[in-house]
N, C-alpha and C positions, 0 to 999 in steps of 0.2 A: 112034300116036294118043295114048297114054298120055303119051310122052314131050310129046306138044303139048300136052294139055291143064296136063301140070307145070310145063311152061314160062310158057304162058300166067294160070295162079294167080301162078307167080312173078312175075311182071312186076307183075300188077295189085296182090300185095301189095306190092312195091315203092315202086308209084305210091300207093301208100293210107297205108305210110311215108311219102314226102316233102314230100305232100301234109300228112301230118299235122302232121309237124314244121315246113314253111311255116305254116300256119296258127296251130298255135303260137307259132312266134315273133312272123307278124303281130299273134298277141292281146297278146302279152305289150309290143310295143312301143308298140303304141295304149294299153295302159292303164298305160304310163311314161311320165311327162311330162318331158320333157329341163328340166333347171334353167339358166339360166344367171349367172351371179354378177358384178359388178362392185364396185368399192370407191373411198372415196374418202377419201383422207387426210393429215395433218400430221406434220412430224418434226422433230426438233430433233438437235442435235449439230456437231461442226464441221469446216471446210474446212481443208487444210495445201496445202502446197506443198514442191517438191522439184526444185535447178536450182542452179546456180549458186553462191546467197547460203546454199541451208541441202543441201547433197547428201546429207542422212541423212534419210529421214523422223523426226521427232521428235516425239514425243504432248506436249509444250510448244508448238510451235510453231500446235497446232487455234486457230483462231478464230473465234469463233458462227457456227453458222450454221443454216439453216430450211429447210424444204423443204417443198411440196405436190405429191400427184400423184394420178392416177386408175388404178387399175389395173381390168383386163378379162379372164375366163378365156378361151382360146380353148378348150382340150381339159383332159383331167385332169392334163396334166403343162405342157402351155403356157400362160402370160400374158402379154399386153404391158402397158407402163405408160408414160405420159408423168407429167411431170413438170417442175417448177421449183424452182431452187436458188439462194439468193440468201446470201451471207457479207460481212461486214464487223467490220471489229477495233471492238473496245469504248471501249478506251483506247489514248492516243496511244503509250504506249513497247509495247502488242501488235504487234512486227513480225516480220518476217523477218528473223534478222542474221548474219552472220559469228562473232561473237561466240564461239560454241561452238567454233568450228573454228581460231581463230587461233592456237593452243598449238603443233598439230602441222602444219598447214597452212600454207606460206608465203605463197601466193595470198590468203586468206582476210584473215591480216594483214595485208599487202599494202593490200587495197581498205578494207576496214572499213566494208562496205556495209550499210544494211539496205533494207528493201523494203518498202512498204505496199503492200495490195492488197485490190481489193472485188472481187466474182464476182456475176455473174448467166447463171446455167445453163437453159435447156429441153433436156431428155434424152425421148429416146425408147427404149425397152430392150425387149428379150424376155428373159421368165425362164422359167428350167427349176425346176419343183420334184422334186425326189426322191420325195415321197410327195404320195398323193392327197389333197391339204391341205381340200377342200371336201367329202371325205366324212365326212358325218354320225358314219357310224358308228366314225369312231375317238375314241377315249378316251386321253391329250388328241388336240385337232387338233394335228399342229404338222409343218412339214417345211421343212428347210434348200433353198436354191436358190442357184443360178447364176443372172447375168445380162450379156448384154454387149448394146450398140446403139451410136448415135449422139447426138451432143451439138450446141448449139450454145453459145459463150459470146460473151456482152458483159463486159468485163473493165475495171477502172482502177489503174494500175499507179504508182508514184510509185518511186523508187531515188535514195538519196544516201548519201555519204560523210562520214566526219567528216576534218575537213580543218585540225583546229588543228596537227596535225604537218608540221612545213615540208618533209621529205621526202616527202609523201604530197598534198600541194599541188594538183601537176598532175595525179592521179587523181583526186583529191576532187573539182577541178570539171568534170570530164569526167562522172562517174556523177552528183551533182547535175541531179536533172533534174527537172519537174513533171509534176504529173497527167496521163497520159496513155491516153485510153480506145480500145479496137482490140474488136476481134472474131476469132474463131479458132473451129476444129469438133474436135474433139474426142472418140476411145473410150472412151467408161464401162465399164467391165466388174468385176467385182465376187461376191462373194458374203451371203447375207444367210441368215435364219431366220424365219420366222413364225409365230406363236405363238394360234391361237385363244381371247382371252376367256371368249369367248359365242357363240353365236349369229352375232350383229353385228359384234361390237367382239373390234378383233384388234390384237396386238403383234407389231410387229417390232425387228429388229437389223440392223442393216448394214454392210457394210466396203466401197468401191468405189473403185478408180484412175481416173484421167484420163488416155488416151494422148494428149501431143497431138504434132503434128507440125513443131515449130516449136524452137531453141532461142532464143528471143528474147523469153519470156511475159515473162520478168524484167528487161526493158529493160538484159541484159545481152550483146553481141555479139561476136564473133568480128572482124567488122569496124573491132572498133577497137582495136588492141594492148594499150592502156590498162586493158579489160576485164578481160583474164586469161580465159579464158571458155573454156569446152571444146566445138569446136565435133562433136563426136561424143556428144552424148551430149543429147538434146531433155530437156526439161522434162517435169513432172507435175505436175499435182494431185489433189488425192482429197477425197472426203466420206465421213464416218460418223455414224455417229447412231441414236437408236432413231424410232420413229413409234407413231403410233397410226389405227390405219384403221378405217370403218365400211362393213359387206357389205351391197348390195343383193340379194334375189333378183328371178328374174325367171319364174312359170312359162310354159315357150313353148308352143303349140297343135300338135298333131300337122298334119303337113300334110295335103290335103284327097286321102283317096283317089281321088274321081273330082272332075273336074271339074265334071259335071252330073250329081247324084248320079242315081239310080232311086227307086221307093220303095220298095225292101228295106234300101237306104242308108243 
């Protein structure tokens, strides 16, 4: 009988622990109100390419470029971001050229190609951040991220030769070609840093690739012997740049414990 009635306290304190600790938590979660954050911002800095007419990436080779995009927190370490990228050269001699490469590369003297090119980018990306960059409570805010997704590009491409060498003649006017505008998709992936201001207003840094899956961005082909062209080996582009973004907050409402409350409710 003893042993029942021990058993039976045990139980009830049990139930009077889990109870408590439910309760608990349910108080504690009604009076946190889940935040959620959005952002919406501009960036400057610039696009390169990598293919063909320049195979090194080169920090000469950047030309302007802008970008806007909206980012969105899903959790404390996930965000997505869409986005728009748009580049175009300044000045006419800003191109792409062999030029670099002709000393040691035979191909490159060879063609004596340069390439104009303008970009127009929508990216969609998921990022990872390292640190919980929305909590208040650090001093400063700031956490490096990962990001890869999906691209789309609208592109215009121009590639010509200088052709006053009469050995070089018949390349010259095969790569001589005009504006030519196409479309391609494209992996963004990349790493950046974010930098909290304030409150609001946040800095970033960024560094991102462009996988794409084509070797032909550079209206230079395989298909035509003339090219010199390595058909192993696709193209890239990339953006970098800083930005500047402003945070929304948003407080969201606890959901509605009952449906039809009572009135102890």
């Amino acid at each position: 009988m003893a042993l029942h009635n021990f058993k039976a306290a045990l139980l009830i304190c049990l139930i009077l622990q889990i109870g408590g600790a439910f309760f608990g938590y349910a108080s504690y979660a009604q009076s946190k109100t889940p935040i959620t954050t959005s952002e919406i911002g501009i960036g400057i800095g610039g696009a390169n390419y990598k293919g063909e007419v320049s195979p090194n990436y080169r920090l000469l080779n950047n030309q302007p470029a802008l970008t806007v995009f909206y980012r969105r927190d899903m959790s404390d370490a996930i965000t997505l971001r869409g986005g728009l990228m748009g580049s175009h050269r300044i000045f006419d001699d800003n191109t792409f050229s062999d030029e670099a490469y002709a000393d040691d590369r035979p191909y490159h003297e060879y063609r004596q190609a340069e390439l104009r090119l303008s970009l127009f980018e929508f990216s969609a990306v998921m990022e990872y951040n390292f640190l919980d960059y929305y909590d208040m409570k650090q001093n400063p805010r700031i956490s490096p991220y990962l990001f890869i997704g999906a691209a789309g590009l609208l592109y215009n491409v121009k590639l010509y030769s200088d052709t006053h060498t009469p050995n070089r003649s018949d390349t010259g006017n095969s790569l001589n070609k005009e504006f030519n505008t196409k479309i391609l998709v494209s992996v963004p992936f990349g790493l950046g840093v974010k930098y909290a201001l304030s409150k609001h207003w946040n800095l970033g840094l960024e560094f991102g690739a462009r996988k794409l899956f084509t070797d032909k961005f550079d209206a230079l082909s395989e298909d035509d012997p003339a090219h010199l062209a390595n058909p192993n080996d696709n193209d890239w582009y990339y953006y970098n740049g800083v930005s500047i973004s402003y945070t929304f907050y948003r407080n969201n409402c606890p959901p509605v414990y009952k449906k039809n409350p009572g009135l102890l409710d």
